[in-house]
C-alpha positions as a Python dict, from the first residue, in 0.01 Angstrom:
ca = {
    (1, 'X'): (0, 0, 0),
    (2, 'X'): (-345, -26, -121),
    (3, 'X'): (-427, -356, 66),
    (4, 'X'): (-345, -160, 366),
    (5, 'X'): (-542, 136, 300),
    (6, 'X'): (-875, -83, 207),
    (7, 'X'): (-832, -235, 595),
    (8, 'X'): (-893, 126, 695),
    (9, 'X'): (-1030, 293, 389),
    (10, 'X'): (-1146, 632, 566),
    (11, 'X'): (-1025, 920, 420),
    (12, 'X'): (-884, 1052, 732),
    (13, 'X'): (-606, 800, 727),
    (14, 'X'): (-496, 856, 374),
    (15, 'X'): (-110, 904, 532),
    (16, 'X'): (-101, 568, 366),
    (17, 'X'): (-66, 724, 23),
    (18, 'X'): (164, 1019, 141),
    (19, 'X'): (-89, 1292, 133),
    (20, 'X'): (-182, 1501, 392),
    (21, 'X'): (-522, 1454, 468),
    (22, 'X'): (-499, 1454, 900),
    (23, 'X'): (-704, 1747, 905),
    (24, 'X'): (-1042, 1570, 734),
    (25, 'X'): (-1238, 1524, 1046),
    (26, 'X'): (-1432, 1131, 1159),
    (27, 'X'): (-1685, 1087, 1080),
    (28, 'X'): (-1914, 1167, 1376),
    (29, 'X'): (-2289, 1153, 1284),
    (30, 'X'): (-2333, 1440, 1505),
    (31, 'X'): (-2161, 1683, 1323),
    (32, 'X'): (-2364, 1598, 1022),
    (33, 'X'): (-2537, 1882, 848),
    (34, 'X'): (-2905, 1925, 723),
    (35, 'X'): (-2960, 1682, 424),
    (36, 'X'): (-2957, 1806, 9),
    (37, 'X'): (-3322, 1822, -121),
    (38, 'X'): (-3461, 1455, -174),
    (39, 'X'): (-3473, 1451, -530),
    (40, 'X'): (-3370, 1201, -810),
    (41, 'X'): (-3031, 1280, -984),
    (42, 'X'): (-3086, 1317, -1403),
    (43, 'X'): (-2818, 1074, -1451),
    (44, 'X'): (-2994, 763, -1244),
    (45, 'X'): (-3272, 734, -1504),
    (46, 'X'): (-3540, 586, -1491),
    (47, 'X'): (-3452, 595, -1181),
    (48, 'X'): (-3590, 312, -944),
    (49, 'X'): (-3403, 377, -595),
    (50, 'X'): (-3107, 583, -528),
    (51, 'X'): (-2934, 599, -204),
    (52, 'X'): (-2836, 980, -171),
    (53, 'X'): (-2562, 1230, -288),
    (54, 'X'): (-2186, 1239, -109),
    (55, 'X'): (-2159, 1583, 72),
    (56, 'X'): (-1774, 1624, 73),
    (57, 'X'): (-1830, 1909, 343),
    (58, 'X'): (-1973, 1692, 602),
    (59, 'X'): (-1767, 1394, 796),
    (60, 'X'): (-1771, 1132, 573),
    (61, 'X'): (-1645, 763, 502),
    (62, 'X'): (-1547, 617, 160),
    (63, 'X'): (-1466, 257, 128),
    (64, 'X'): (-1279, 73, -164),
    (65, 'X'): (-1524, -33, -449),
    (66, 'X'): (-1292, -120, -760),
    (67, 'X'): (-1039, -371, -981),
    (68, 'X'): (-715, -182, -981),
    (69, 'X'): (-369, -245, -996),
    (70, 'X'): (-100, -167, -773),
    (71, 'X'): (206, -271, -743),
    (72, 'X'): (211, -586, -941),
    (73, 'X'): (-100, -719, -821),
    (74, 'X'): (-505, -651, -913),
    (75, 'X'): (-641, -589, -602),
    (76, 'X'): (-1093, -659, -590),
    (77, 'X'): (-1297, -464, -415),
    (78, 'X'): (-1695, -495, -376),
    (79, 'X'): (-1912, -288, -172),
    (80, 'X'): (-2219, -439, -156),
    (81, 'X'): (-2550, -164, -117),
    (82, 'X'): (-2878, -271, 18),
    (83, 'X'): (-3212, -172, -160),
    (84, 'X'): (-3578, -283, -88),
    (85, 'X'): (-3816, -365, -369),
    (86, 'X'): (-4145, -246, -161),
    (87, 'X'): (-4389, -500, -118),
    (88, 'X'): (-4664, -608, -371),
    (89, 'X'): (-4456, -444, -606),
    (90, 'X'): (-4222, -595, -893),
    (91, 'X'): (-3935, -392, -1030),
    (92, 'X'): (-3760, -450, -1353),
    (93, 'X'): (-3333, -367, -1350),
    (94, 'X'): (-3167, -210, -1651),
    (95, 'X'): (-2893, -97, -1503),
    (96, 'X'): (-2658, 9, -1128),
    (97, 'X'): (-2454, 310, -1051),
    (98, 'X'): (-2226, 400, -759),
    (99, 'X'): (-2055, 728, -686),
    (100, 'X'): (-1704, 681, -665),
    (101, 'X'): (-1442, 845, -534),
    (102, 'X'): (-1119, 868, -842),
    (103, 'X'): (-781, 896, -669),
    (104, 'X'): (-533, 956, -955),
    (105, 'X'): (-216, 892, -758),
    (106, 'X'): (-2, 960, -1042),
    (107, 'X'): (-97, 1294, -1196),
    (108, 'X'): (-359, 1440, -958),
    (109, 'X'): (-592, 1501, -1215),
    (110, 'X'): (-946, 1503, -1256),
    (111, 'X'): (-1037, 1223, -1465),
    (112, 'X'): (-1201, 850, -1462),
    (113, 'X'): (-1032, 607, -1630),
    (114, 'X'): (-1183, 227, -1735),
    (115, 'X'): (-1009, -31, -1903),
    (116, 'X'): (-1253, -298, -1958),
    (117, 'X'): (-1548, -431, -1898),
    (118, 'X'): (-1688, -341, -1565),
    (119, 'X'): (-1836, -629, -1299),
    (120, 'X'): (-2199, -565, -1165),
    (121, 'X'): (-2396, -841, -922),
    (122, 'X'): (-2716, -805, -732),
    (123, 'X'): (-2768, -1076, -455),
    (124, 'X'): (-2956, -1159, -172),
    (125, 'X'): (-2836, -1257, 189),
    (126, 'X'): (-2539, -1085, 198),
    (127, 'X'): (-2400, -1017, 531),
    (128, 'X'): (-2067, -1081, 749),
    (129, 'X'): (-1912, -1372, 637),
    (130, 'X'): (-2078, -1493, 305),
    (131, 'X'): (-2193, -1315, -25),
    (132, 'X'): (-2520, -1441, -13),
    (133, 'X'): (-2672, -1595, -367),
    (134, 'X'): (-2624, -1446, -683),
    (135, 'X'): (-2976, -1334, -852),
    (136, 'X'): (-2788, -1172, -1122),
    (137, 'X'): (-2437, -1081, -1245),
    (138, 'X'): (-2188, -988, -1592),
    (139, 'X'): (-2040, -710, -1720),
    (140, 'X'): (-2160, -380, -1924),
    (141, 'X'): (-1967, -131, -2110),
    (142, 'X'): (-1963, 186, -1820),
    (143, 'X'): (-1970, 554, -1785),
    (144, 'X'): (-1797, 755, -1608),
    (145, 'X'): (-1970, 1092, -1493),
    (146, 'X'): (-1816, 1341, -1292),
    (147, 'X'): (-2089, 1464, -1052),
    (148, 'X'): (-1884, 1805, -968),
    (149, 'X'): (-1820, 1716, -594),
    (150, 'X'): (-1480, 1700, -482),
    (151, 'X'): (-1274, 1676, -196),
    (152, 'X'): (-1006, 1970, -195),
    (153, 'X'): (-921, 1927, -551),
    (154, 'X'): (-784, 1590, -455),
    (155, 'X'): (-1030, 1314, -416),
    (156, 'X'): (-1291, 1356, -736),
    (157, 'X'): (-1635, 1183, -769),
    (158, 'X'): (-1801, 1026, -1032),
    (159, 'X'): (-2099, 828, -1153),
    (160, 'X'): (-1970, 454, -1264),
    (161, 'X'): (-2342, 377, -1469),
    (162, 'X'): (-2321, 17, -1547),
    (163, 'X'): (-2566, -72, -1827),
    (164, 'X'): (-2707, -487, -1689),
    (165, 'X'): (-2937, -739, -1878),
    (166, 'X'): (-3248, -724, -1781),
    (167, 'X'): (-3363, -857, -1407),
    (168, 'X'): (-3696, -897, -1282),
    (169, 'X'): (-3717, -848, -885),
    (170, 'X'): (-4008, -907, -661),
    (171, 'X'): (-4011, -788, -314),
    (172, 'X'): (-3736, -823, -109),
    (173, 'X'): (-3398, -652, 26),
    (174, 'X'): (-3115, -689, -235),
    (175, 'X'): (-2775, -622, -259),
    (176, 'X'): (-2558, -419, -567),
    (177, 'X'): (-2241, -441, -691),
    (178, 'X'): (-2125, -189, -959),
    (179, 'X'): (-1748, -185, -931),
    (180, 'X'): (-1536, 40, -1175),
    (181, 'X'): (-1241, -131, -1347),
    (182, 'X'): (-885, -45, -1416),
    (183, 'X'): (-665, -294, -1387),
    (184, 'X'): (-378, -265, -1650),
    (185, 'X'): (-10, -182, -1536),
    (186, 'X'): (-63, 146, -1692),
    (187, 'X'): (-316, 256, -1459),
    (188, 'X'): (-286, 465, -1165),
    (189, 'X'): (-611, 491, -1011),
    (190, 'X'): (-806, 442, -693),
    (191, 'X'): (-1209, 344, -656),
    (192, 'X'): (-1348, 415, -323),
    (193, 'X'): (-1740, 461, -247),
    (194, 'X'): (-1890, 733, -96),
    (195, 'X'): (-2153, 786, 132),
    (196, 'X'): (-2449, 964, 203),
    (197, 'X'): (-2714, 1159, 456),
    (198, 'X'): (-3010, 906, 509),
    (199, 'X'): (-3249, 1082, 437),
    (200, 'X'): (-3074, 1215, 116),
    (201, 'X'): (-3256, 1003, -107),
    (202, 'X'): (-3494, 866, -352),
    (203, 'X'): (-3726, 585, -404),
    (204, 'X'): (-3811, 321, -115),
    (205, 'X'): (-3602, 332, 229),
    (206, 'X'): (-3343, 90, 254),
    (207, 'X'): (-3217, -71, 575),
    (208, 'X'): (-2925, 132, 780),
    (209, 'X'): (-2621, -78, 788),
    (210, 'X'): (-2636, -356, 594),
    (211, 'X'): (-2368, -281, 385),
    (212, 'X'): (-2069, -516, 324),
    (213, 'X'): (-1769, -487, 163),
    (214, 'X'): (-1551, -772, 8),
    (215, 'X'): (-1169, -765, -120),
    (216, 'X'): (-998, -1064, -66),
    (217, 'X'): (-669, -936, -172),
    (218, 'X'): (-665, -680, 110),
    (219, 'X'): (-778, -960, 339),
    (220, 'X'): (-1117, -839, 386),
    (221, 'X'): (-1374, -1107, 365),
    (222, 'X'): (-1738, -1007, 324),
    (223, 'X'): (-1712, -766, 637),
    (224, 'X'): (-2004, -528, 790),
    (225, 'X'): (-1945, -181, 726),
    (226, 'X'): (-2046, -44, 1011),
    (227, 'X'): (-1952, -308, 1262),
    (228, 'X'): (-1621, -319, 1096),
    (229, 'X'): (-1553, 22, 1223),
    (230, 'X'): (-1709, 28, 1575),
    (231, 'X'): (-1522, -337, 1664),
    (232, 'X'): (-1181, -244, 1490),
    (233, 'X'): (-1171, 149, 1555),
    (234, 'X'): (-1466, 253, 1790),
    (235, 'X'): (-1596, 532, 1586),
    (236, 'X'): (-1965, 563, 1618),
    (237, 'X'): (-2142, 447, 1277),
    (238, 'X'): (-2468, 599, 1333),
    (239, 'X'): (-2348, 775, 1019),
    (240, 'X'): (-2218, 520, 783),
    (241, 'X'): (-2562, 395, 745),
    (242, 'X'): (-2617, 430, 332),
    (243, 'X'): (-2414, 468, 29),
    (244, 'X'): (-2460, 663, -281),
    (245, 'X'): (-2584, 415, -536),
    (246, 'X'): (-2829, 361, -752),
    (247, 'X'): (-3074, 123, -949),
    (248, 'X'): (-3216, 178, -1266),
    (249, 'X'): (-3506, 39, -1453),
    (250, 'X'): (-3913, 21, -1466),
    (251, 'X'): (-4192, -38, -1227),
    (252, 'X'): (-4328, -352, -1371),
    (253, 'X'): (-4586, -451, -1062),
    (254, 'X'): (-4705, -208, -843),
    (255, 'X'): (-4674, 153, -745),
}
């Protein structure tokens, strides 16, 4: 069920969905390998910050970030992404992306689907147990780009660009929320996150492991990546540390 699998939304335990995934290793930051080139991806543009590409070869984590339907009920997810606006500067938002994971569990095939109008948010405060204030939020029309990384033909990755009005941010740690949409009884699709290599990225650094995920249907309340997983499973998160996401817009104060 997919409320089960967002409890423990690691690829390695994707028995839940009757697919034989035991041999996709945990992810142990040790085993990482050397990070892509730190450059900015030509479809976050203008590209403000941008947290670093999934490398499906490496151990890896991907957590649910969508509205979907399953079994009779519309199950929401949010991961929530730190960023840092550096300070003295101002930055001006146009638009968030995350890198998705696209689980077709009905055909296996390589598409995105989106139904409606997709949900973004950027807050402050977030953390275990609350979602923080809301500095921003609606919905925007959203694109679905298929980045050409995949998972054994199985587990497909795309760009979810969600287009926002236009936010004005001083300096500060902030959090995203770009979650992909499909939600009709005709849709058989899964949204999960991915991750990526720290230092696989663009823009200002952002903290390690602040992330938080929210999806009250699953029972999962505004929980700490990381911690999440050390307390409930005792993996070592020195790896789950940043997710591949993105913020888009212009320098409107500083460099």
């Amino acid at each position: 069920m997919k409320k089960t699998l967002l409890v423990m939304a690691i690829i390695a335990v994707f028995a839940s969905l009757a697919l034989a995934a035991s041999n996709v290793p945990h992810p142990t930051a040790a085993l990482r390998p050397s990070a892509h080139a730190n450059t900015v991806p030509s479809y976050c543009s203008p590209c403000l910050w941008y947290g670093g590409d999934w490398d499906p070869s490496a151990n890896w984590v991907a957590l649910g970030n969508g509205d979907e339907y399953d079994a009779g009920t519309v199950y929401q997810y949010t991961n929530y992404v730190a960023f840092v606006v550096p300070s003295g500067a101002q930055w001006t938002v146009t638009g968030l992306l995350t890198n998705n994971l696209v689980y077709n569990f009905d055909t296996g095939a390589n598409s995105c689907k989106l139904d409606k109008e997709e949900n973004w948010t950027i807050n402050t405060g977030v953390k275990s147990g609350t979602g923080g204030t809301v500095v921003a939020s609606g919905t925007g029309t959203a694109t679905c780009t298929y980045t050409n990384r995949n998972y054994e033909d199985v587990y497909y990755e795309y760009t979810v660009n969600v287009p926002t009005s236009s936010t004005t941010l001083s300096a500060g740690t902030y959090f995203l929320g770009a979650v992909p949409s499909c939600t009709a009884s005709s849709c058989a699709t899964f949204f999960y996150m991915t991750d990526s290599w720290a230092t696989n990225k663009s823009g200002p650094s952002s903290p390690a492991c602040l992330g938080v995920q929210n999806g009250p249907e699953g029972g999962i309340n505004y929980v700490n990546d990381c911690s999440y997983y050390v307390s409930n499973y005792g993996y070592s998160m020195t790896s789950l540390t940043h997710w591949s996401a993105g913020v888009e817009g212009t320098i409107s104060k500083g460099d």
